[in-house]
KOLROKE-734892 format. One record per residue (C-alpha): x, y, z; residue number from 1. Coordinates in pm, whole numbers. Last residue first. Example, Ala and Ser with C-alpha at 12.3 -4.5 7.8 and 13.67 -1.06 7.14 Angstrom:
! residues 2
+--------+--------+--------+-----+
:      u :      v :      w : pos :
+--------+--------+--------+-----+
:   1367 :   -106 :    714 :   2 :
:   1230 :   -450 :    780 :   1 :
+--------+--------+--------+-----+
END
This chain:
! residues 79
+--------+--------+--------+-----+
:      u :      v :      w : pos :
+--------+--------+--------+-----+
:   -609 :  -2688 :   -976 :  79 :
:   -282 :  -2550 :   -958 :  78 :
:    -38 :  -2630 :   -684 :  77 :
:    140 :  -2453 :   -440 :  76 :
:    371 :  -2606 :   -230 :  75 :
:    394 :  -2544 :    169 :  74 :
:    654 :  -2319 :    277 :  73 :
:    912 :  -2450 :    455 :  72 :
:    914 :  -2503 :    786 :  71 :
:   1145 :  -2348 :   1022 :  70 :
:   1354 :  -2570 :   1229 :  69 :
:   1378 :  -2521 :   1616 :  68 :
:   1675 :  -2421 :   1832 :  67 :
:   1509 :  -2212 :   2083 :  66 :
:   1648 :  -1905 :   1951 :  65 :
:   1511 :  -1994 :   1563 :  64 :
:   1204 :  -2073 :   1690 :  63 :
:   1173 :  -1717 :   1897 :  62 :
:   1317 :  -1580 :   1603 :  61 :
:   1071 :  -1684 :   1321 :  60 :
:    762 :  -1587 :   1539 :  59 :
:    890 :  -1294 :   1611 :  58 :
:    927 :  -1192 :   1251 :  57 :
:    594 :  -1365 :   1174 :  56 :
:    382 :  -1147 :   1431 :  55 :
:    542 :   -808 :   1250 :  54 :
:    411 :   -920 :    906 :  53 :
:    105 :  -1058 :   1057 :  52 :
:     83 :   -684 :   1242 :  51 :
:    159 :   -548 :    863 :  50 :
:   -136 :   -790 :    742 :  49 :
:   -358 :   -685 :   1005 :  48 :
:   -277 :   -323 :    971 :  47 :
:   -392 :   -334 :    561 :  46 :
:   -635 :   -564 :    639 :  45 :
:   -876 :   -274 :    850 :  44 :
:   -915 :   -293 :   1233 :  43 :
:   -615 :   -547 :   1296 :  42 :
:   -569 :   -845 :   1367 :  41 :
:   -242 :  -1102 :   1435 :  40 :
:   -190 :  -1532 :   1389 :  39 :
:    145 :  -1736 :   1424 :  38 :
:     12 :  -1989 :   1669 :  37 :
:    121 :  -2310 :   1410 :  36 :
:    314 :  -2142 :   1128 :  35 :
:    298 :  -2261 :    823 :  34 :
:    -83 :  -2157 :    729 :  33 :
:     20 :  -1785 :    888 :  32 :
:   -232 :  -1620 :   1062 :  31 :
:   -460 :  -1274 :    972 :  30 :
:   -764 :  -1158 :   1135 :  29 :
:   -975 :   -860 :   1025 :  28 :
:  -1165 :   -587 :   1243 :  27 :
:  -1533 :   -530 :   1234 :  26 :
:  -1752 :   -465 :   1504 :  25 :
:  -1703 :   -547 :   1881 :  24 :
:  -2014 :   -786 :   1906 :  23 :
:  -1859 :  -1013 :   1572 :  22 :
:  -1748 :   -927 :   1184 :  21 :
:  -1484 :  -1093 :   1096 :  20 :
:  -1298 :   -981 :    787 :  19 :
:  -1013 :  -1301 :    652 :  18 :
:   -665 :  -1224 :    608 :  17 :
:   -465 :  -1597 :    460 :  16 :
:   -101 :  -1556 :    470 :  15 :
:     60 :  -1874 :    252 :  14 :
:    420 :  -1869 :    298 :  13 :
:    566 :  -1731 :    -50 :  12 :
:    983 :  -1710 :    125 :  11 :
:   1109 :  -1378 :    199 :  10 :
:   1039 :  -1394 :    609 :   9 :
:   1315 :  -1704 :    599 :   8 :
:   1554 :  -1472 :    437 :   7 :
:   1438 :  -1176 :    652 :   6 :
:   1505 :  -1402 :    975 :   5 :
:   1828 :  -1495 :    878 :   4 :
:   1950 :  -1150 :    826 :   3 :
:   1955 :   -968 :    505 :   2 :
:   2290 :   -816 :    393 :   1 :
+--------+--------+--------+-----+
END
């Protein structure tokens, strides 16, 4: 039986991984649209997306401890 948190974590929230490439080199950065703060890296987007995956889990059950709602993800429309 999936907990709370994997139900929530199953939903399509929008993940956007973008490269950045600054003085340290490349690495990628990941956050959540939904999620205000909910952000990871990682040197290639395959570990920034499983850090995002790992950020989001924490991220769902520190609000969910502290008694706050989860949003829902945002709707996706064609254009």
């Amino acid at each position: 039986m999936k907990s709370k948190v994997e139900k929530i974590m199953s939903k399509p929230y929008n993940v956007v991984i973008n490269p950045i490439k600054d003085g340290t080199g490349l690495y990628y950065y990941g956050k959540v649209l939904e999620f205000d703060g909910c952000q990871s890296t990682g040197a290639t987007y395959d570990e920034a997306y499983n850090n995002l995956q790992e950020a989001m889990h924490g991220w769902i059950e520190k609000k969910l401890q502290a008694g706050y709602s989860i949003p829902k993800p945002f709707e996706r429309r064609r254009v």
